[in-house]
Each structure stands twice: as C-alpha cells, then as structure tokens.
N, C-alpha and C positions, 0 to 999 in steps of 0.2 A: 504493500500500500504506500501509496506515495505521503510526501508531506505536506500540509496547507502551510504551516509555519515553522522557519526553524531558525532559532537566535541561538547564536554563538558569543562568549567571555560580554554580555553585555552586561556593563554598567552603567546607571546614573547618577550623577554629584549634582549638588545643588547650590548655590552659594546663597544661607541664611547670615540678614543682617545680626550682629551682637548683639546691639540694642534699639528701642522704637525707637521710630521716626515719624510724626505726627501727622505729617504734611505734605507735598510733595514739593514744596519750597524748602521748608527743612532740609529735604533728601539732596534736592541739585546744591542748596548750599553746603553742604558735606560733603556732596559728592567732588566741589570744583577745589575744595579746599584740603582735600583727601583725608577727610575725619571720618569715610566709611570704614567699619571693619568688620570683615566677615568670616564667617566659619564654613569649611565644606561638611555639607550633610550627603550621607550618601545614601539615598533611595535603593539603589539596586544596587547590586555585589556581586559580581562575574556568573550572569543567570547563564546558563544552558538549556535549553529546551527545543523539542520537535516536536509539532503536534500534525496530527494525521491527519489527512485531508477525511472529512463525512463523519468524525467522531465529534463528540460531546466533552470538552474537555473542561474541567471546573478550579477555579482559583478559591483556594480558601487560608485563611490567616487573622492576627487578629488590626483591627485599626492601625492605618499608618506604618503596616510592614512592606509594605510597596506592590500590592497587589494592583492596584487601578495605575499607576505610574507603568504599571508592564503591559495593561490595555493600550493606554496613552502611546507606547512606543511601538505596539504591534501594530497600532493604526494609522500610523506616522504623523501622531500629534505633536509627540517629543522625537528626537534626533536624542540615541545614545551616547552617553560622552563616550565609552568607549566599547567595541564588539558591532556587531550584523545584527540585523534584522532581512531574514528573504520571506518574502509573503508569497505564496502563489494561488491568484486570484482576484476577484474584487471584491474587499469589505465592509460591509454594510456597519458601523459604530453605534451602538444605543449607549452611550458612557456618562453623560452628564444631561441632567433634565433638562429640557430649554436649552441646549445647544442647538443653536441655527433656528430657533425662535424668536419672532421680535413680539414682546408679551404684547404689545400695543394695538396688534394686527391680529385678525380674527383668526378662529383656528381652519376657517377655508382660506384665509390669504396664506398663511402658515404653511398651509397641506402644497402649496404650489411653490412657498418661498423654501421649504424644506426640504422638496421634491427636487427643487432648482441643485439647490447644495448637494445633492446625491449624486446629481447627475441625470434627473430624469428631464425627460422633455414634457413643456406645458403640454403637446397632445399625450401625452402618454398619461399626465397627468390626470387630464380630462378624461381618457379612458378608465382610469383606475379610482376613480374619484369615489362615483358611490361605495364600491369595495372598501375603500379607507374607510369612509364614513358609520359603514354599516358594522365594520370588525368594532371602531371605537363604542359604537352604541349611544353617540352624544349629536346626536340630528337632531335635538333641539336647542341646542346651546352653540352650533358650527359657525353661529354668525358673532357670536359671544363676542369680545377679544379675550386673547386670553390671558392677560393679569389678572381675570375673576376666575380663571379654573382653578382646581387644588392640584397638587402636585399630583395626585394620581391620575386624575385628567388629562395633564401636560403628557404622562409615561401612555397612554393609550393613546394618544395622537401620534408619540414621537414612535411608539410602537410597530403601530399599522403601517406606517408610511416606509419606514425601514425593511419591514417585511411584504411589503403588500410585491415585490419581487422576491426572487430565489436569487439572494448572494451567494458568490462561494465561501464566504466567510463571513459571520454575524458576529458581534464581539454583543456581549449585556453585562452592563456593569450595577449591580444593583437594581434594574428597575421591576424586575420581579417580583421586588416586594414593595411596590406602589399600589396601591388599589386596593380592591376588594379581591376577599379570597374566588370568588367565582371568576374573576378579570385573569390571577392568576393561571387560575385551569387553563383559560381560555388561551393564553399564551404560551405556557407551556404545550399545548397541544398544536399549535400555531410552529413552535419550534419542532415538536414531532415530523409534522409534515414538511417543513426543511431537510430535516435530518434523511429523510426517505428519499429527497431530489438529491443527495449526496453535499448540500452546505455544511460544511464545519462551523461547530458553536463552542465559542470561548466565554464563561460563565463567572462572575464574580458573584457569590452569594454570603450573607451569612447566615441564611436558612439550610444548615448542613442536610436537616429532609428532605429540599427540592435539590440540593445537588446530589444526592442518593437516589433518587429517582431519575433525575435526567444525564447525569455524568457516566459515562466510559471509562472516564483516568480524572484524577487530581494531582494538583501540586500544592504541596502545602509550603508559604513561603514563612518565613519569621525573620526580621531584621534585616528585609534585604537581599534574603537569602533562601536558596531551596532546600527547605530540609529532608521533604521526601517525595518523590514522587512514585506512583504504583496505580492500582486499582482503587477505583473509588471506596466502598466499603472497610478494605483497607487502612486509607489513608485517613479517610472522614472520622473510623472509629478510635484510631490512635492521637490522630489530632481535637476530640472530642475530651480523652481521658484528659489531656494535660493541659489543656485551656480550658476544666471550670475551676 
C-alpha cells in the first residue's frame, strides 16, 4: 500500500517573546531598539511518520504536545524549521473553526467564499449547493451571517463544504466534537463513506471512543515527541492508563 503522507527528522521551533508586550507600538519600539528577547520553544522534535494512503489514522496526546502544529505542517500551513513533508494528493483541512470564514457574510456567501479557498468553482458550487445545505441541516438560518451561529454551527458548515467532494486526504482537527451528538454520527458516517472512495483521514480527537471506533493506527505524541505509534486499541488503551 502506498503512502498518502510521509514526514521525515521534522521539526518545529518557535521563537516565544520572554516577556509581554502590550501593544504593538510597544513591540516595534523594542523591537528597533533591540530590547526583544526571546526563547526557542520547540513544538515538534524530529517527528517521523508515514501514513497510508485510505486508512484512518488518529492523533492523540495531551494539550499543547504538538499534535495540531503537525496538522498545520501536513497541510502546509507551517513550513518545518527542519525535515520533509511529501503529501500525495489533494487535502481537504477542517483544522481551525472559521478559517476562510468572514463571520460578517452569510453562511450562503461563506459556502461560495469557502468553496473559492478550496479550490472549487462558483458553478460547481452552485451544483453542490443544496447538498451543502441539506448535510448542515441549517436552511433556515443560510441567510443568517454568521457571527450569530455557535461554534457548532460554524463546524457543520465548515464541515459539509470540505467534504461535500472526495479528497484524497481530509485532515479534522477537533471539530468532531462540535455539535450535537447526532451531528457527530452524522459525520462520522460522512467520513465512512470517504474512507470507502479510498480518502485518507488524519484525526485529532480527545474523545479517545471516536478515535476507537474510527482509527486504523494512532500516534501518541507527548512533548513534541512520538512516543508510540501501533494499532489503535493498543495505543489509545496505554495512552489512557497514564494520562488520568
């Protein structure tokens, strides 16, 4: 079976300021006067990984171990400070709510301006329009804008739109657990029927029972770091014992 992604010695540094900076007048005036000083944080730590093209493959760890930072670089949000990233594919990214949302603009301007950012064409849009509308289940709120939605609102728009094609790669970072438990089924089964056209699914969850039920393989990162990767079951019931 071939690969959908394979990162090689990839790390990321971050350079955190020492101390606040209130303002952004503050900042350039430290910055011109060279009173910034900074600390490198390091995100990721020489990751290795290959994930298989048409499997389920799920991130789990706890807060701030650099699990969303290795979405980020698989989707080529970040640039590695050092190692590869080879994708083979196109990536469909669900990673941050309201990314490529303008809250201001209805969730039908959204569905076209969202659409645009993917890559779709307004007719294709237009063809695929009701289907969007009808997976979200929000035809009476489409004209809304949406700063009045809740966040789980915003995940079933940002949802359907990203799936309403067959990527060869969907990355979800959290939004799984937006919503209502029935919204999740419905996504989850939504991911199913990807998974059967042969799309690869990269899964950031902290609901360790939807990555039990949907995952293949996990990697469990802690500090940056992979500490095991194997079979799901596996890895979710060892990494359960030692993070309560």
């Amino acid at each position: 079976m071939s690969n959908a992604v394979e990162i090689k010695n990839v790390s990321m540094h971050f350079n955190m300021a020492k101390e606040k900076v209130d303002s952004i007048k503050e900042y350039l005036i430290k910055f011109f006067k060279k009173q910034l000083f900074f600390e490198k944080f390091v995100a990721l730590d020489d990751i290795n990984l290959e994930i298989k093209a048409g499997e389920v493959f799920g991130l789990v760890g706890l807060n701030g171990c650099g699990k969303s930072t290795l979405l980020k670089i698989i989707s080529g949000i970040y640039k590695p400070t050092t190692g590869s990233v080879k994708v083979n594919g196109t990536i469909s990214p669900l990673i941050e709510l309201g990314a490529g949302f303008d809250m201001d603009l209805t969730a039908r301007e959204n569905i076209y301006l969202n659409g645009a950012v993917l890559g779709y064409s307004k007719e294709y849009i237009n063809e695929k329009f009701d289907e969007i509308v009808d997976f979200t289940e929000l035809h009476q709120f489409i004209d809304i804008p949406m700063k009045n939605y809740s966040s789980g609102m915003v995940a079933r728009v940002g949802f359907a739109i990203a799936t309403v094609t067959k990527p060869d790669i969907l990355i979800v970072d959290e939004i799984l657990a937006v919503g209502d438990f029935l919204f999740q089924e419905k996504c989850e089964k939504r991911i199913d029927e990807l998974m059967s056209g042969g799309t690869t699914v990269i899964i950031v969850s902290h609901t360790i029972d939807q990555i039990k039920r949907l995952c293949d393989r996990v990697a469990w990162i802690e500090k940056g770091k992979i500490k095991m990767i194997g079979e799901t079951d596996e890895v979710c019931d060892l990494y359960t014992q030692t993070s309560v």
